[in-house]
C-alpha positions as CSV (number, residue, x, y, z in Angstrom):
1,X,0.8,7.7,18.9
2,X,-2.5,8.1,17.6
3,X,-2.9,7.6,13.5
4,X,-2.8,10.9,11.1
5,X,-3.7,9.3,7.7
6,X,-4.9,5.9,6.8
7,X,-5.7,4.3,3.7
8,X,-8.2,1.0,3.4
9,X,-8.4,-1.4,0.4
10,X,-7.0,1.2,-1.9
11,X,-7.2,0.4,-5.7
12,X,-6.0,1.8,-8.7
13,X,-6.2,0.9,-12.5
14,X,-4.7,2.5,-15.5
15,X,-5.9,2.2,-19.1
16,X,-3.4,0.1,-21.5
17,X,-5.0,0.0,-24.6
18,X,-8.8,-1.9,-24.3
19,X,-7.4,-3.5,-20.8
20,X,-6.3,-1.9,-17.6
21,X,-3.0,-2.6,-15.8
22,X,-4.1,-3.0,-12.1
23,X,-1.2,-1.0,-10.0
24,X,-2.8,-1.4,-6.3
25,X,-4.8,-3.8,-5.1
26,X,-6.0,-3.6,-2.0
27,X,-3.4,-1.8,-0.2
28,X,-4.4,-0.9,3.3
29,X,-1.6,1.4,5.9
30,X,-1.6,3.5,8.6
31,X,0.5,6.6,9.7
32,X,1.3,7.6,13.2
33,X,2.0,10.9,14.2
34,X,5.5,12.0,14.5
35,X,6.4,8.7,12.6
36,X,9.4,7.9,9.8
37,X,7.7,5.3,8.0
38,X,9.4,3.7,5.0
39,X,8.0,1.9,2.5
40,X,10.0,-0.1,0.0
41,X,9.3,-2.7,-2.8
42,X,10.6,-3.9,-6.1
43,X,10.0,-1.1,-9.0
44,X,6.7,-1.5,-10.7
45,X,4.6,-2.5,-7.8
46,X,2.5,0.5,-7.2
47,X,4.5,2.5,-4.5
48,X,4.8,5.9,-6.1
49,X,1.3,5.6,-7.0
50,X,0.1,4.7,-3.8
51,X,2.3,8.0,-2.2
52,X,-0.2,10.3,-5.1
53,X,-3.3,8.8,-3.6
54,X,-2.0,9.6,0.2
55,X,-1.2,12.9,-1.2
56,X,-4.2,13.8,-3.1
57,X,-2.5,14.1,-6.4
58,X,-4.3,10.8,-7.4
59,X,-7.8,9.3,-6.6
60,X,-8.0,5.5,-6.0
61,X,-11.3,3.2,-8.3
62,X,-12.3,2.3,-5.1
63,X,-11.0,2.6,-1.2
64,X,-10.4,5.4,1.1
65,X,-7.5,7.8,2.4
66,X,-8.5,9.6,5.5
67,X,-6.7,12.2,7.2
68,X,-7.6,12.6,10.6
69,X,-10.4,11.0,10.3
70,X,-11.6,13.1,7.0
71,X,-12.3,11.4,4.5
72,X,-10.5,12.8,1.3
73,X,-13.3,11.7,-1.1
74,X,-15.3,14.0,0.4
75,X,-13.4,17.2,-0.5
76,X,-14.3,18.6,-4.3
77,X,-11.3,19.3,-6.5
78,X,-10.5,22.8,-5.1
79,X,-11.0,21.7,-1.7
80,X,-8.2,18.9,-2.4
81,X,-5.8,21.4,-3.8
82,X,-5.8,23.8,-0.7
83,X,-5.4,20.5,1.5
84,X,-2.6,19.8,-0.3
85,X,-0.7,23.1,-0.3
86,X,-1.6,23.3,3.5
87,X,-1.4,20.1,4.8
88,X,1.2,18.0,2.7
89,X,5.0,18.5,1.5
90,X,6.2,17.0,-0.9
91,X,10.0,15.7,-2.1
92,X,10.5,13.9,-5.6
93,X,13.4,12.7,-6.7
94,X,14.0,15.1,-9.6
95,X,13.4,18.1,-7.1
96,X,11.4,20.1,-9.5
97,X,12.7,23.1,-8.7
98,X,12.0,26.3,-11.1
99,X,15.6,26.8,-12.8
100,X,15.4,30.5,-13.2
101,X,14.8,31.2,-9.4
102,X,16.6,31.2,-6.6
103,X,17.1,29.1,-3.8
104,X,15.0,31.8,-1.8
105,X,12.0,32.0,-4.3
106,X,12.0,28.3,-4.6
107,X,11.0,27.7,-1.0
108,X,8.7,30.8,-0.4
109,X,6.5,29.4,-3.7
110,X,4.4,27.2,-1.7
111,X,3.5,30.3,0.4
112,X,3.1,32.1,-2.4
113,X,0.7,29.5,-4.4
114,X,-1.1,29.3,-1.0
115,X,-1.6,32.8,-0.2
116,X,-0.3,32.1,3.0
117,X,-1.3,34.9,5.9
118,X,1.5,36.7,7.8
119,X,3.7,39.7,6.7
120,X,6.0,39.1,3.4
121,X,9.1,40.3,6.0
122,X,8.0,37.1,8.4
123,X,7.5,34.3,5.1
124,X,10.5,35.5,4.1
125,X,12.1,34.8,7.6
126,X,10.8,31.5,8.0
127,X,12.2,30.7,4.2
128,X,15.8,31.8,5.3
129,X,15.4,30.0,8.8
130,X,14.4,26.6,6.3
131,X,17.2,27.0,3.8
132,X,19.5,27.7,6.9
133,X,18.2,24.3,9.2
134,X,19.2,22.5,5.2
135,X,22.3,23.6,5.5
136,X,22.3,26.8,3.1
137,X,21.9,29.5,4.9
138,X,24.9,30.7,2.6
139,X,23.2,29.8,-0.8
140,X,20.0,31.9,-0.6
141,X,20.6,34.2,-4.1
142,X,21.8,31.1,-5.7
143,X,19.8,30.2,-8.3
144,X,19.2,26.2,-9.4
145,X,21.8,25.7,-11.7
146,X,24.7,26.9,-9.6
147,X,23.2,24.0,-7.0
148,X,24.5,20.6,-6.8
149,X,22.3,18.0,-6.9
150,X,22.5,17.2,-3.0
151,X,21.8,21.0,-2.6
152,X,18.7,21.3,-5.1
153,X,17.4,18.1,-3.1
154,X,17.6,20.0,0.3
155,X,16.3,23.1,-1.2
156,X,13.1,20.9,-2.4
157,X,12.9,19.7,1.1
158,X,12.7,23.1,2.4
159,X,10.4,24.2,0.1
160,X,8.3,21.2,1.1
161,X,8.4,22.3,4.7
162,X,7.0,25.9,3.8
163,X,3.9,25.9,4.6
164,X,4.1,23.6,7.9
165,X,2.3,20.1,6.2
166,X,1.3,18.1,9.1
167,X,2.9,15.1,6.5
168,X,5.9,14.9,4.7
169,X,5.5,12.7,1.4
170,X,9.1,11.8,-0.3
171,X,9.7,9.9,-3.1
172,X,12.8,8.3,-3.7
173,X,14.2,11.5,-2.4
174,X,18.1,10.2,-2.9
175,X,17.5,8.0,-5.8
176,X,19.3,10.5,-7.7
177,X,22.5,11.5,-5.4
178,X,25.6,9.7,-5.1
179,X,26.3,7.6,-1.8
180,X,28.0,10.1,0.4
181,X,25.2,12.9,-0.4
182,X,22.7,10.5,0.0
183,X,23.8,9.9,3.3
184,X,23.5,13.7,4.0
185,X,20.3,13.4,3.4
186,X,19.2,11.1,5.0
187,X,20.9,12.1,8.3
188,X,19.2,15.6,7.7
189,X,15.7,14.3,7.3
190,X,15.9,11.8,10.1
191,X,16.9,14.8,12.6
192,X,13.8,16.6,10.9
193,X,11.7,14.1,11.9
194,X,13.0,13.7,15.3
195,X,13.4,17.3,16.2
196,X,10.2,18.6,14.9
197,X,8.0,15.5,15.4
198,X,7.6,16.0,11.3
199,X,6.1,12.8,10.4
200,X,7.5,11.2,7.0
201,X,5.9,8.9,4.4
202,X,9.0,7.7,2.5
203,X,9.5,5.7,-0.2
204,X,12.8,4.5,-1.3
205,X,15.1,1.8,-2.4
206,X,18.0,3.3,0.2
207,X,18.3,0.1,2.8
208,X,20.8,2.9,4.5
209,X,17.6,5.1,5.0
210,X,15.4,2.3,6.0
211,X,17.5,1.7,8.6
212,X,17.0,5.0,9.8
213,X,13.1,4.5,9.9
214,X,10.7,3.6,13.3
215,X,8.6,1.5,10.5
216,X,9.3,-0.5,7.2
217,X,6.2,-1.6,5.2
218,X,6.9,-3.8,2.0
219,X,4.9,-3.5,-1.2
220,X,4.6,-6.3,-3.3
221,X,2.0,-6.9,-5.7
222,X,0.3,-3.8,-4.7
223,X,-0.7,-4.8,-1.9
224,X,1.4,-4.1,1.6
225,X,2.9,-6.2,4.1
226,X,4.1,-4.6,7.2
227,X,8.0,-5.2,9.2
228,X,8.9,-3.3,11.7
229,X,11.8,-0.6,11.0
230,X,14.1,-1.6,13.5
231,X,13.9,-3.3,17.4
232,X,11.1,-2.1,19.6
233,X,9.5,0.6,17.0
């Protein structure tokens, strides 16, 4: 399959007091369509940042991100924040949901933030039909704090899967879920992937998910060194 996003020599600095704690330092990748690529590493070695450059939310001191061959440098601030809403989903692992809405309201904000075109009855639809493919099609009035933690995580993912992104971006997306909802999800996002061709930049310490994955990259010193996910992928 043909690459969707690619980032070259990608390198990011942070201030620490007169110094600067380099986080990524050259890290190169590519991301095929339809793909489930993992990427895993110690903690501290630049993978969360590196998922905010791919997604925009961060610029790198010096390399590139392209998305379909666009080059994301090029796009001025407002142009970034429209690809984003549009074109990316994302999953953290503290869901950041808004508490005092519901389930419903939750997922329909990207649509919402976006402006997206279509009739409010047919957004509306396509929220219920995401909540529903989760797993909580019976859960829609509920608001956040009557959710479990596995269930906020799923409603983040549909929310993430709004507006149709072209890439899904998680991070750590069971990191804070016990084993046997972990599993959940993991099962649930791999049949995303699969049934939707929804192609997935994880990052995760989860080897159960990993497993799961057509790739596995490993980040170590900021920099990336690639493994395949399992046989033949």
């Amino acid at each position: 399959m043909p690459n969707i996003l690619v980032g070259t020599d990608i390198v990011k600095t942070y201030p620490v007091g007169r110094k600067r704690l380099s986080v990524l330092n050259g890290a190169s990748l590519s991301v095929r369509r339809a793909e489930m690529l993992v990427i895993m590493g110690s903690s501290g070695v630049g993978k969360s940042t590196l998922l905010n450059i791919l997604g925009t939310l961060d610029r790198p001191d010096t390399g590139r991100v392209f998305f379909d061959d666009r080059n994301m440098a090029s796009l001025s601030d407002a142009e970034r924040s429209r690809f984003r809403n549009r074109e990316i989903g994302f999953v953290f692992q503290f869901y950041h949901l808004l508490a005092d809405f519901s389930a419903l309201e939750n997922v329909l904000m990207p649509a919402k933030i976006g402006r997206s075109g279509g009739a409010k009855s047919s957004l509306k639809a396509r929220a219920v039909e995401l909540l529903g493919r989760v797993g909580l099609g019976e859960r829609l009035r509920h608001r956040v704090q009557q959710l479990s933690g596995g269930e906020q995580q799923r409603v983040a993912i549909a929310r993430a899967l709004m507006n149709k992104p072209r890439v899904l971006l998680a991070d750590e997306p069971t990191g804070n879920l016990d084993t046997a909802t972990s599993e959940g999800i993991h099962e649930m996002l791999r049949a995303i992937n699969q049934q939707q061709r929804q192609t997935m930049v994880i990052v995760t310490h989860d080897e159960g998910l990993a497993a799961m994955a057509d790739r596995v990259l490993h980040m170590v010193d900021g920099v990336i060194e690639g493994a395949p996910g399992r046989p033949g992928a």
